[in-house]
C-alpha positions as CSV (number, residue, x, y, z in Angstrom):
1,X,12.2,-19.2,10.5
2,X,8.3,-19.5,10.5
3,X,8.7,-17.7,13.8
4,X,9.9,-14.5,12.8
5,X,8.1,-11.7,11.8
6,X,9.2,-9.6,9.1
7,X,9.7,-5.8,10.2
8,X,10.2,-3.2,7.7
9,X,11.8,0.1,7.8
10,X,9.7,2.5,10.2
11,X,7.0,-0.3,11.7
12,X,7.1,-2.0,14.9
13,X,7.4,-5.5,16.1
14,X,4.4,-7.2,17.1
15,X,3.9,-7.7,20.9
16,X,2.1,-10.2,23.1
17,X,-1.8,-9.5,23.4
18,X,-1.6,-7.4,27.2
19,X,-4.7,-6.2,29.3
20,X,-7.5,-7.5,26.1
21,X,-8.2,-10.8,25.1
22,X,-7.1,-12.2,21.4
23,X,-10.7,-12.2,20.8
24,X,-11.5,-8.6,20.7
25,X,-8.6,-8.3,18.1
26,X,-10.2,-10.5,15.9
27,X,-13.6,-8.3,15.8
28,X,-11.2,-5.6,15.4
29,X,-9.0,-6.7,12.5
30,X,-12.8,-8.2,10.6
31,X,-13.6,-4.4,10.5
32,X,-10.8,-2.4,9.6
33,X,-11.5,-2.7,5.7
34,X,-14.8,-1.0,6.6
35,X,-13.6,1.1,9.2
36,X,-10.8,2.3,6.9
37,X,-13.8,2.9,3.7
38,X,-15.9,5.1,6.3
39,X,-18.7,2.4,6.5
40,X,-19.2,2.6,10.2
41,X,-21.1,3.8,13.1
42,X,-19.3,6.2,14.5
43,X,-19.9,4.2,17.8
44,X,-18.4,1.3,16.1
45,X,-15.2,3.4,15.1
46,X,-15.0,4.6,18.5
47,X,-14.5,1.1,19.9
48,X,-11.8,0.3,17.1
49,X,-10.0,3.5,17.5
50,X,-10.1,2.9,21.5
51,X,-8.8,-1.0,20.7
52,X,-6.1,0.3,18.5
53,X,-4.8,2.4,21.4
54,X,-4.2,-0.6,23.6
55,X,-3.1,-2.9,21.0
56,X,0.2,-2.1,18.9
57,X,-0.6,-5.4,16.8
58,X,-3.8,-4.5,15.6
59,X,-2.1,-0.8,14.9
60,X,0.7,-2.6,13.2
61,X,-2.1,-4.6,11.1
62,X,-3.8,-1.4,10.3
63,X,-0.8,0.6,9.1
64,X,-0.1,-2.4,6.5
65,X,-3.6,-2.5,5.3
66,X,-3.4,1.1,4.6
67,X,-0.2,0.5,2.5
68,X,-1.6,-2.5,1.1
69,X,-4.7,-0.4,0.1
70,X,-2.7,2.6,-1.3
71,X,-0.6,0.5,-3.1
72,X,-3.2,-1.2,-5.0
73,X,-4.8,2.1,-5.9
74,X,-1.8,3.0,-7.9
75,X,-1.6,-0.3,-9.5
76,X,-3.5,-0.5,-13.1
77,X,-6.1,-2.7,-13.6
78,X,-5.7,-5.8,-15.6
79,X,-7.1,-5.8,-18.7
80,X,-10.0,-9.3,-19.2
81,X,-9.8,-11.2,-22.3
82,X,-12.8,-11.3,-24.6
83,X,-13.8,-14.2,-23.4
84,X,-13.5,-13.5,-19.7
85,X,-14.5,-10.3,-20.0
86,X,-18.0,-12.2,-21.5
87,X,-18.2,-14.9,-18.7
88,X,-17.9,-11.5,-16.0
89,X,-20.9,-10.2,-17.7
90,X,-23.1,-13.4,-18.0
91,X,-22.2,-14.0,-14.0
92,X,-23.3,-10.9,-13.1
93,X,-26.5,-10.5,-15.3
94,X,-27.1,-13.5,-13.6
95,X,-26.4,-12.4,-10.2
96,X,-28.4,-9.4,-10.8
97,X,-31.4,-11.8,-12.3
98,X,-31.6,-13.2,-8.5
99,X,-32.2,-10.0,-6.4
């Protein structure tokens, strides 16, 4: 069972790395938060966009993150206790005190 790979509706199953190393999808898949937010080069996005065209795991990965993200975006927020909403504020003035 720890073998299998869950598939859902509309996605496709991941495939063996072909014609790139496991490597490269690995600096891939550390920059796709970013690349998804708009926070890089357009060089770099080139490179990632060129990756995900050869490689329908990364692809696969990316289309999940972007369902992950929008489904946290529709998802309230929780709401803190008094008291941790206090500790959150004393960590970051103190975080703030140090740059």
């Amino acid at each position: 069972m720890a073998d299998r790979v869950r598939t859902y509706p509309g996605t496709r199953k991941p495939t063996p790395h072909q014609g790139h190393r496991k490597r490269n999808c690995v600096k891939v898949l550390e920059r796709l938060s970013a690349y998804l937010d708009d926070e890089l080069s357009g060089e770099i996005c080139q490179e990632i966009r060129a990756h995900l065209g050869d490689c329908p795991n990364c692809e696969i990965f990316l289309d999940s993150l972007r369902q992950t993200v929008r489904l946290c975006q529709h998802r309230p927020s929780p709401s803190l206790s008094e008291k941790d909403r206090a500790a959150l504020r004393r960590e970051i003035l103190k975080a703030a005190a140090t740059v």
